[in-house]
C-alpha positions as CSV (number, residue, x, y, z in Angstrom):
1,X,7.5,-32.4,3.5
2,X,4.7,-31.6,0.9
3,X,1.6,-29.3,1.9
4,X,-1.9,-30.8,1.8
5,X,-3.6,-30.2,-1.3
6,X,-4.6,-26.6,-1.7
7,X,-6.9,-24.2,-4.8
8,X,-4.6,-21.2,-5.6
9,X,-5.6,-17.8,-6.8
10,X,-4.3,-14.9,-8.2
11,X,-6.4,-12.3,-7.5
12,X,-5.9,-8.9,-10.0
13,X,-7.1,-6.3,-7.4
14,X,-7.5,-5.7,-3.6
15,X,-10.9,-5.7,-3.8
16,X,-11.0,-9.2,-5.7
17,X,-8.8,-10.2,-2.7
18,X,-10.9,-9.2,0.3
19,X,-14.0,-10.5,-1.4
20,X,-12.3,-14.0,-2.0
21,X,-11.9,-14.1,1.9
22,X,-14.9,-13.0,2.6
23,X,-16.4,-15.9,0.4
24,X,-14.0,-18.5,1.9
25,X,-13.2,-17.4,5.7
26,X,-10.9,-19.6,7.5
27,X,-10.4,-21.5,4.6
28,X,-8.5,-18.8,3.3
29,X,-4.9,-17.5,3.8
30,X,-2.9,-15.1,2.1
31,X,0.8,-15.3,0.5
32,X,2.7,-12.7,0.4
33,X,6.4,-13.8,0.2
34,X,6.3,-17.2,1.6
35,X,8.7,-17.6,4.1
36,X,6.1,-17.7,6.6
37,X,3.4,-19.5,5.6
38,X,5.0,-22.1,3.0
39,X,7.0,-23.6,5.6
40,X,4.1,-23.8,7.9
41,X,2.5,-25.5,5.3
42,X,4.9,-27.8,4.3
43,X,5.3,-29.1,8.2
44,X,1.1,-29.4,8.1
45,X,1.1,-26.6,10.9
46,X,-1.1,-24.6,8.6
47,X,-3.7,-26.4,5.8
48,X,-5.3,-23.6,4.3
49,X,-7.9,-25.0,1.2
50,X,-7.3,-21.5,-0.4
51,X,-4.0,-19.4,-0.5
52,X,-4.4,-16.1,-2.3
53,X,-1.5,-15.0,-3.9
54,X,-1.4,-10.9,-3.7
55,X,1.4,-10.7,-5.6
56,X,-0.2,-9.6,-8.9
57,X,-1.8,-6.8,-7.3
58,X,-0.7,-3.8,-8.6
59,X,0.7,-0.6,-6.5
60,X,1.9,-2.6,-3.4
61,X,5.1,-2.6,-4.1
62,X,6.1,1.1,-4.0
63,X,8.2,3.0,-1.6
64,X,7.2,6.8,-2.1
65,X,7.1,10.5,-0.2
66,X,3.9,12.0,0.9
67,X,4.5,15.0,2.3
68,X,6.3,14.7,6.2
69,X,5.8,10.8,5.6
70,X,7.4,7.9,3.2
71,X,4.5,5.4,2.3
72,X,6.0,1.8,1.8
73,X,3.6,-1.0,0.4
74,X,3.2,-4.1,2.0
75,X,4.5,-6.0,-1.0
76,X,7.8,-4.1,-1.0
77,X,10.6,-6.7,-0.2
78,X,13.1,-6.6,2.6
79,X,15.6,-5.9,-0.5
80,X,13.9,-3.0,-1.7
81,X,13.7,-1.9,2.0
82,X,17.8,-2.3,2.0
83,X,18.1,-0.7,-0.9
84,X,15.9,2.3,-1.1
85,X,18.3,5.5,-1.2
86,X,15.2,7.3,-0.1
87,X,14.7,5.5,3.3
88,X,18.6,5.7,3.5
89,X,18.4,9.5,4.1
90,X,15.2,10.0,5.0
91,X,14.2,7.1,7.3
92,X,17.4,5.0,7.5
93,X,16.1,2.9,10.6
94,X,13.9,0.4,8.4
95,X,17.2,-0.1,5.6
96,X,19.2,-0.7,8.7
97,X,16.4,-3.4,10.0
98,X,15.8,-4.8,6.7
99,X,19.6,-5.5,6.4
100,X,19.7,-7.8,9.7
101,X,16.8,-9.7,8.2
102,X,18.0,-13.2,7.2
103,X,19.9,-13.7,4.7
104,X,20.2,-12.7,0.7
105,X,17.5,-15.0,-0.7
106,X,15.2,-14.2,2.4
107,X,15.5,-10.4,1.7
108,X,15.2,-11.2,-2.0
109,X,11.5,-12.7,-1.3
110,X,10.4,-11.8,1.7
111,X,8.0,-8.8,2.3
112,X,7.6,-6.2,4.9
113,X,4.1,-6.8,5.1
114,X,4.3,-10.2,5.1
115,X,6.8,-9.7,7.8
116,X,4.7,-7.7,10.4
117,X,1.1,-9.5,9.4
118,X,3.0,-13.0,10.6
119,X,3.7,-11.2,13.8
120,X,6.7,-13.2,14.8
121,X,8.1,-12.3,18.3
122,X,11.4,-13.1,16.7
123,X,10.9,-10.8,13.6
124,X,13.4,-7.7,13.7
125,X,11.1,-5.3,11.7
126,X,8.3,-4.5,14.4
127,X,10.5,-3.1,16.8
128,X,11.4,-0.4,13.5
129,X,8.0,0.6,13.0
130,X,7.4,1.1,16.9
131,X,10.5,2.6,17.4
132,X,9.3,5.0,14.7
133,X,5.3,5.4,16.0
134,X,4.5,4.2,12.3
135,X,0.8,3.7,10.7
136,X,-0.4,0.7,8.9
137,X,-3.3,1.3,6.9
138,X,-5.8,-2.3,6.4
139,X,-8.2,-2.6,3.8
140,X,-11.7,-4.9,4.4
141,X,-15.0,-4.7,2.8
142,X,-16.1,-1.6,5.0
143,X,-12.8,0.5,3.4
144,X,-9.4,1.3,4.7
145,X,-8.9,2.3,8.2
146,X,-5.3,3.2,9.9
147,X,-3.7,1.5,13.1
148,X,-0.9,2.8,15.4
149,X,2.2,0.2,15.0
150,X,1.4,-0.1,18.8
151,X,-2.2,-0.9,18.5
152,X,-1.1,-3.1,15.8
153,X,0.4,-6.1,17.3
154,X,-1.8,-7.9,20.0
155,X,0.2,-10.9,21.0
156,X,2.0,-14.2,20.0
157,X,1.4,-14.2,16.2
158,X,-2.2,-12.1,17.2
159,X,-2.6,-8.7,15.2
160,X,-5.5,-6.4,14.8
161,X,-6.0,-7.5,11.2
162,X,-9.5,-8.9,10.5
163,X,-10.0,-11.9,9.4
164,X,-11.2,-10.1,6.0
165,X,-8.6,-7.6,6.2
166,X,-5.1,-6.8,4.4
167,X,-2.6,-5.3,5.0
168,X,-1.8,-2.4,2.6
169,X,1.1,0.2,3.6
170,X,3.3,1.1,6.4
171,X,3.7,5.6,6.8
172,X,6.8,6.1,8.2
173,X,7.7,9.9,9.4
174,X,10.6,11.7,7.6
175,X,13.3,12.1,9.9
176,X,14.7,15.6,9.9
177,X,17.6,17.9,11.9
178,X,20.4,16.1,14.6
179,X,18.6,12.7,14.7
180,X,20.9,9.1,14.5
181,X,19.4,5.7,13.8
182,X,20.5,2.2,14.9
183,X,18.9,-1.4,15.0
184,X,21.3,-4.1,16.8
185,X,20.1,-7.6,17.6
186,X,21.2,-10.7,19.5
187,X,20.7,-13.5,16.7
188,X,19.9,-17.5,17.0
189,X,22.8,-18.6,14.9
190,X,21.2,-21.2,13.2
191,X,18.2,-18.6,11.8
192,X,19.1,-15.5,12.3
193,X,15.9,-14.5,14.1
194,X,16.2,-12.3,17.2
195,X,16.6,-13.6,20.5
196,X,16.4,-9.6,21.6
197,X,16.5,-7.0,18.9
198,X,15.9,-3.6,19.8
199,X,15.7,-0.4,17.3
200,X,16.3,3.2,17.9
201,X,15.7,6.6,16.7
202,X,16.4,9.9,18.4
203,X,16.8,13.8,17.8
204,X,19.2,15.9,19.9
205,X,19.6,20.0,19.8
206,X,22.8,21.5,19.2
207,X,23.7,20.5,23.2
208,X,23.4,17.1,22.9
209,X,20.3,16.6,24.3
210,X,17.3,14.2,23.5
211,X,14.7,16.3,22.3
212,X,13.0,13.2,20.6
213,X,13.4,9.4,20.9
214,X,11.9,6.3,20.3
215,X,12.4,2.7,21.3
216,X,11.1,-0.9,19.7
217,X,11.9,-4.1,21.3
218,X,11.7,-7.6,19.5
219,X,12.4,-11.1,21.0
220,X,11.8,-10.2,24.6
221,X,8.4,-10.9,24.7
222,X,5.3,-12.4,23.2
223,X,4.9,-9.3,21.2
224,X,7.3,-6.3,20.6
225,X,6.7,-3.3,22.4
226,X,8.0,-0.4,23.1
227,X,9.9,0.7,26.0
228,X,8.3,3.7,26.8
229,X,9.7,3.6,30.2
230,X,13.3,4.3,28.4
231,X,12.2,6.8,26.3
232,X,10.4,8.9,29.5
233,X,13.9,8.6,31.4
234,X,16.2,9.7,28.0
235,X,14.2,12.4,26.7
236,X,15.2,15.7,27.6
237,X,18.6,14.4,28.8
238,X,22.4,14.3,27.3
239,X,22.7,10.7,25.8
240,X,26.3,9.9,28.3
241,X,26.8,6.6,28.9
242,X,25.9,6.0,32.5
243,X,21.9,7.9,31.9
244,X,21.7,5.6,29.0
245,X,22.7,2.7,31.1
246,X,20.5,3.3,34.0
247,X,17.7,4.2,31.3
248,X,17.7,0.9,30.0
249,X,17.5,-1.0,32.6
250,X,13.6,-0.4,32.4
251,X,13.6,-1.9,29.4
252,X,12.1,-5.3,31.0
253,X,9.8,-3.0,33.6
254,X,6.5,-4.8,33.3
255,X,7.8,-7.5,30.9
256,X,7.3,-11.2,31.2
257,X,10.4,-12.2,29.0
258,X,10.4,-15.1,26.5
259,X,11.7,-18.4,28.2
260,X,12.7,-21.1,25.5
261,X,15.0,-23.2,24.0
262,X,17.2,-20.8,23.0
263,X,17.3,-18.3,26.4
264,X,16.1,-18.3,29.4
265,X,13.9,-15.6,30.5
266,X,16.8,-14.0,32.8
267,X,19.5,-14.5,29.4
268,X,16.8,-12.3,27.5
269,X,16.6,-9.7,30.0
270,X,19.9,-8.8,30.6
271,X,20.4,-9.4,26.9
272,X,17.5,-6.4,26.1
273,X,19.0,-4.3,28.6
274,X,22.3,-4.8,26.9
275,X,20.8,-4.1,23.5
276,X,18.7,-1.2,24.2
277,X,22.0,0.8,25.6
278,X,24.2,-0.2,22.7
279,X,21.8,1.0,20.2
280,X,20.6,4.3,22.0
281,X,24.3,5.0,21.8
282,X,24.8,4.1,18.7
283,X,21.5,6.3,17.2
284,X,23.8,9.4,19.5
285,X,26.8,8.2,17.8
286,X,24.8,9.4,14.1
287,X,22.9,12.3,15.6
């Protein structure tokens, strides 16, 4: 299908950007990569007048150290996510995520901050950044201010971003010591999005045991969360199978899982309990 008629800009700066949604509200939307809104746009879902293209902005497609903390801009692709030897050693959680994204031309276009601004229930790379506790700095015409990942997402497709805001960076902590890694998912075959998709991080002393851990859930539920409920019952215990089993079972404590066309609410919650075990055991597997 072809979009309604739209005006197109290019703005050169962030501050050009926020002040062309300031001047045309919710007349405004802005394009990142495209996979989420062209398609919305093409189906007449979503009929902005103005889409701002950020992609001439300079600076937001960088992944660099800061100190205890990697800094990736919310322009950097999925690919460059993938790809990054410095999130391979230092924070290998988000390459792993990014590589379950799609497929090749997705990666290729697609942007993390695109990604997490869209707020898909299905998107894999939310549970990452909760697993991981990261920060998103926004930008609006009072300045920058910073969000918890968990303060971040609100509900189906709902964020904390302003309507004049953007999205500028993701902080994601350097991971240091025993620590292991893993994101698995449970896919729809026909998209690749996540039914259930869980991501896991987690430090362990010399005995074995969790000293640190972190858990991020996608697909479950209206919004991904994370399953603090897990972590509580993990930390400060050896990582065998049957703790890890009985530890994620909580998983869907307090949960109203997804019910859809492609699972029912009871197929998702076995599927997250499922999911959550295999990839706690696979982050011990790497610690």
């Amino acid at each position: 299908m072809i979009p309604a008629p739209f005006d197109y800009l290019t703005p050169a700066s962030l501050d050009e950007a926020i002040r062309a949604l300031v001047f045309h509200g919710d007349d405004a939307k802005l394009l990142a990569g495209g996979h989420s809104l062209l398609p919305l746009m093409k189906l007449r879902l979503a009929s902005p007048k103005i889409v701002i293209d950020l992609s001439k902005i300079p600076g937001l497609g960088e992944i660099a150290q800061q100190g205890d903390k990697i800094a990736v801009g919310a322009l950097t692709t999925h690919y460059q996510v993938e790809s990054s030897e410095l999130l391979k050693e230092k924070c290998p959680l988000l390459p792993q995520t990014a590589r379950a994204i799609g497929d090749v031309q997705v990666r290729n276009r697609g942007t993390i901050g695109g990604s997490l601004a869209h707020a898909d229930p299905a998107a894999d790379m939310p549970a990452a950044i909760l697993a991981l506790d990261a920060e998103l700095r926004v930008r609006g015409p009072a300045g920058d201010r910073w969000l918890k990942a968990e303060e971040f997402f609100l509900g189906l497709m709902a964020t904390a971003l302003g309507p004049t805001e953007v999205l500028t960076e993701v902080r994601v902590p350097v991971l240091s010591g025993r620590f292991g890694t893993a994101y698995l998912k449970f896919a729809q075959k026909a998209s690749g999005f996540a039914i259930v998709g869980v991501a896991a991080w987690l430090k362990v002393d010399e005995k074995g045991v969790a000293e640190e851990i972190g858990i991020g859930v996608s697909g479950l539920n209206a919004k991904p969360f994370r399953a603090k409920g897990v972590e509580e019952r993990l930390k400060g215990n050896k990582l065998a199978p049957s703790i890890v089993e009985q530890a994620s079972s909580q998983v869907t404590q307090g949960i109203d899982p997804l019910d859809d066309i492609h699972a029912s609410a009871e197929f998702r919650a076995h599927l997250a309990r499922v999911f959550t075990a295999r990839a706690v055991q696979e982050a011990a597997k790497r610690a």
